[in-house]
C-alpha positions as CSV (number, residue, x, y, z in Angstrom):
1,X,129.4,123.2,49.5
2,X,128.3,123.2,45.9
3,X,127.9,120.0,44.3
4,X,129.1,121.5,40.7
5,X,131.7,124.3,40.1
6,X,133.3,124.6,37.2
7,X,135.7,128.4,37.0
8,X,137.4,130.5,34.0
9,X,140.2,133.3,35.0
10,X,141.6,134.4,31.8
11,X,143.1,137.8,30.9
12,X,141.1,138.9,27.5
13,X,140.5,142.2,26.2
14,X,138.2,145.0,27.1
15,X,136.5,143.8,23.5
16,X,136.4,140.3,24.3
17,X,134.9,140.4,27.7
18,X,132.3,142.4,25.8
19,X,131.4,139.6,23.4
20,X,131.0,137.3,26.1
21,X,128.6,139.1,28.3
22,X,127.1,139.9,25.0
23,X,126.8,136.7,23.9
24,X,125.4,135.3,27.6
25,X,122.4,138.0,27.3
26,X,121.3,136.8,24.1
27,X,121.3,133.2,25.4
28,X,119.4,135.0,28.2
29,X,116.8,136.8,26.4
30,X,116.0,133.4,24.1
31,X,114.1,130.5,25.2
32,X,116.4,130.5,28.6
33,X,118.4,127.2,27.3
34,X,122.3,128.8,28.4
35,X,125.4,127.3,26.8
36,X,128.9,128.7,27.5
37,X,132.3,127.4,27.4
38,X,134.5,127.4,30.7
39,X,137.8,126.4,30.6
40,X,137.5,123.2,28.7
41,X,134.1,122.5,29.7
42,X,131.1,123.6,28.2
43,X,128.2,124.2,30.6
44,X,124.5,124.4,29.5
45,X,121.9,125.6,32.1
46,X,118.0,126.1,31.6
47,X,117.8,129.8,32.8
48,X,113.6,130.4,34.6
49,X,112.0,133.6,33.7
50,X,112.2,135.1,37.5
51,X,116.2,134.7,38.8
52,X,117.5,136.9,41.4
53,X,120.5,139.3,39.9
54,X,123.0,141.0,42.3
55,X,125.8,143.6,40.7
56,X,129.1,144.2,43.3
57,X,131.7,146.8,42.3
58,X,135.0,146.6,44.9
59,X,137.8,148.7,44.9
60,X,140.3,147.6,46.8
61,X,143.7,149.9,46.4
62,X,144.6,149.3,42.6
63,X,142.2,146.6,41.6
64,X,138.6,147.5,40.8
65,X,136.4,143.8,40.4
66,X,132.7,143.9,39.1
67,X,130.7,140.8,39.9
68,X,127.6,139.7,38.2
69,X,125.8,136.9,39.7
70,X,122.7,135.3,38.8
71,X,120.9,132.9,41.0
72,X,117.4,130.9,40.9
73,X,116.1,127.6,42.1
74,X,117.0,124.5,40.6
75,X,114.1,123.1,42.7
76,X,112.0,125.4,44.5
77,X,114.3,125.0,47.4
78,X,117.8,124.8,46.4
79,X,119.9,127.1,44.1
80,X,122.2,127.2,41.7
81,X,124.7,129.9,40.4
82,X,125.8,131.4,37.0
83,X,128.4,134.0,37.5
84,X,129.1,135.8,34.4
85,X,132.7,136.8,35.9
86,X,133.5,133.4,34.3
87,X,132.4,130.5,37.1
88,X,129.3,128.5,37.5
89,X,127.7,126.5,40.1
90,X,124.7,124.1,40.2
């Protein structure tokens, strides 16, 4: 069991996810300091240079869901999760 989750489901434009991801990569590609606002909390993370990524596409009968996970250590042994499908774990 996590000892942190915080979760986002919203319905948002094709546009607006876009800006999102967008906006997470930049945060990615600066000095790994992550901000982003879930629900009505806002989540900052210190992102390492080496994380593990995973990408999932499922289709399941009319509903096609891509997952984006990335995970790393938050001390050498355990780990902590940033989804960018909108949830985040510590």
């Amino acid at each position: 069991m996590s000892d942190v989750k915080v979760e986002r489901k919203v319905t948002m434009t094709r546009h607006e996810a876009a800006e999102w991801v967008a906006d997470l990569a930049k945060q990615l590609q600066g000095k790994g300091r992550v901000t982003i606002r879930l629900a009505d909390s806002t989540v900052e993370m210190d992102v390492p240079e080496q994380l593990r990524f995973e990408a999932e596409v499922e289709v399941d009968d009319d509903e096609v869901e891509l997952e984006v996970e990335l995970k790393w250590s938050t001390s050498g042994a355990a780990s902590g999760t940033a989804h960018a499908d909108g949830h985040a774990e510590a």
